[in-house]
N, C-alpha and C positions, 0 to 999 in steps of 0.2 A: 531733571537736571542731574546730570554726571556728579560723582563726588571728585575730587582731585586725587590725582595720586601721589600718598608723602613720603612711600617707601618704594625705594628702588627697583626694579624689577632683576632677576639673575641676569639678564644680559648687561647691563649697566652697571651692575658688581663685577661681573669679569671684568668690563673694559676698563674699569676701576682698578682694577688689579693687576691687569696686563700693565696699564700705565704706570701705575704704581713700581710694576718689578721691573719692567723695562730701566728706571731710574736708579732703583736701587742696585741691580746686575752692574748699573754704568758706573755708578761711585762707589759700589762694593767688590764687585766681581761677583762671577754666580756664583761660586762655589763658596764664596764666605756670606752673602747676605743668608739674612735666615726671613725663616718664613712671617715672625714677631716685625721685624724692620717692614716688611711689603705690605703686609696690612696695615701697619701703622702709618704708612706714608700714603696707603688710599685712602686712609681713615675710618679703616672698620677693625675688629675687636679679631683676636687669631679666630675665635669660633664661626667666625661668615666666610674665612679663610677656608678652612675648612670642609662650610657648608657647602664648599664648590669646589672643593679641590681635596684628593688624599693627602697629596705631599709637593714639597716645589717640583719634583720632578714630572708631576703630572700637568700643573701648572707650564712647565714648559711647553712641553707634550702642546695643550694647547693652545697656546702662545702659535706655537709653528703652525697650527695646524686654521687656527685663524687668519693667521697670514696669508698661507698659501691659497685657503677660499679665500680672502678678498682679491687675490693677488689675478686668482682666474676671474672673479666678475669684473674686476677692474679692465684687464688686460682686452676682455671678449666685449666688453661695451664698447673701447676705443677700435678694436677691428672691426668690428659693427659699422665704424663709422670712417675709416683710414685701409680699404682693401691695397692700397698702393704703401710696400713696405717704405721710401723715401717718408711719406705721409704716416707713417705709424709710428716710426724713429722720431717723427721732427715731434709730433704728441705724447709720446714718452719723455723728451727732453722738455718737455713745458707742462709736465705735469707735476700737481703743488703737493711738493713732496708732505708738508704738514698736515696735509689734510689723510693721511694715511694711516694704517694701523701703527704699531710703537718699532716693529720690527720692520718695517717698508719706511720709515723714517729715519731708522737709524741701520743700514746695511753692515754695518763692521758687528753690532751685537747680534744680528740673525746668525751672521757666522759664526761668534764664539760660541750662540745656543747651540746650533749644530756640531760644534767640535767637544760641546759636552755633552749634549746625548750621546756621541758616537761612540763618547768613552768607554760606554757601558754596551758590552755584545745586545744583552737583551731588549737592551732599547730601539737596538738597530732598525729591525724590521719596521717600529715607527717612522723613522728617518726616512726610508723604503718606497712609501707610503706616499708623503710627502712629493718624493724627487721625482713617481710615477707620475700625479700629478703636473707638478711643472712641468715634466716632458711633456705629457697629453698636451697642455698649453702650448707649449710654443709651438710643438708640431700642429695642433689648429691653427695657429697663426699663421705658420709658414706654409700649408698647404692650401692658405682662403688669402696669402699674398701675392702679386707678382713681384716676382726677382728678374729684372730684364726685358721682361716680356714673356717669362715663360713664366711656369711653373717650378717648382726645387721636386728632381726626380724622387727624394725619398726624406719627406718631412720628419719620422722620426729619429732618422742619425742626424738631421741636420738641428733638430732640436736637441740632444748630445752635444753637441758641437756647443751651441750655444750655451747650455747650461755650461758647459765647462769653460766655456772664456768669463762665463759671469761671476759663476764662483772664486776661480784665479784671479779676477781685476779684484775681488770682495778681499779675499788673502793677502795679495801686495798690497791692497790700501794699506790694509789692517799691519803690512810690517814696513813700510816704506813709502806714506802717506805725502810726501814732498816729491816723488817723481811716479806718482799713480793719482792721478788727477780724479776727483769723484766722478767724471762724466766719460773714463775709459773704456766702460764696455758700448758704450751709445757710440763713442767715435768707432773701438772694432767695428763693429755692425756693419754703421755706415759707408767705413773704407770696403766690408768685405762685399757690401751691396752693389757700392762703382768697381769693383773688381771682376762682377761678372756680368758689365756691360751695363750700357744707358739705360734710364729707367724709362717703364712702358709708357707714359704720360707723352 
């Protein structure tokens, strides 16, 4: 007979913690919550803070970097399953946002992480890291979707493209929240999908 388990395992301390500073970043700001507040509000002692993280800024580090892997299994299941981009958009707008990591739930704090790593040059290359990733994604996406009936002649600028309306609609929320509607880049998308012609279906 198995014994039970009564101590957590390190993955279940991170997401403890992710959660934890996600909350605290939201009612503190990052740059004043301290690392004493985050574990406190996970409810472990600074020393298990520690036993997984240097410092908050590494904590971020992988914050982002949790995201972005969930961000590509999540994304590559649903094309798995939705090869017609009409069909991949319409599952990305019905997908439950709660049940996501702390930064895929909450889009305005992924951004302000990134607008603080970016602060610091030597972090950049992290950031880097990151944005290569998303690209690779969506250029999967866009090169295993039909657009019209055809193909998108070149999936990597065209995943450029997308990163940079996602990030923009992320930034106006974050400065003008009353006329940047949370489902703004899903509607781009969609308009730029009937713009180059009826879908293959």
């Amino acid at each position: 007979m198995s014994r039970l388990r009564t101590r957590p395992t390190r993955d279940d301390t991170r997401d403890k913690l992710f959660d934890a500073a996600a909350r605290v970043f939201e009612q503190e700001g990052i740059g004043a919550a301290s690392i004493e507040a985050i574990a406190a509000a996970a409810g472990f002692t600074r020393g298990a803070f520690y036993s997984n993280f240097k410092s908050k800024d590494e904590l971020i580090i992988a914050m982002l970097e949790d995201h972005v892997e969930q961000s590509v299994r999540r994304n590559l299941d649903l094309l798995a399953q939705h090869t017609d981009l009409d069909d991949f958009i319409a599952a990305l707008r019905a997908m439950d946002r709660s049940r996501q990591d702390p930064l895929g739930r909450s889009p305005l704090l992924h951004m302000e992480m990134i607008l603080y790593v970016a602060r610091a040059e030597k972090r950049r290359p992290e950031l880097a890291k990151r944005l290569r990733a998303r690209r690779k994604l969506v250029a999967d996406i866009v090169a295993g979707a039909q657009v019209g009936g055809m193909k998108v002649k070149d999936p990597s600028w065209a995943a450029a493209v997308v990163l940079a309306l996602e990030d923009g609609f992320r930034l106006h929320r974050l400065i003008d929240p009353d006329t940047t509607p949370a489902d703004s880049f899903l509607r781009a998308i969609g308009d730029l999908r009937r713009a180059m012609g009826p879908s293959s279906r």
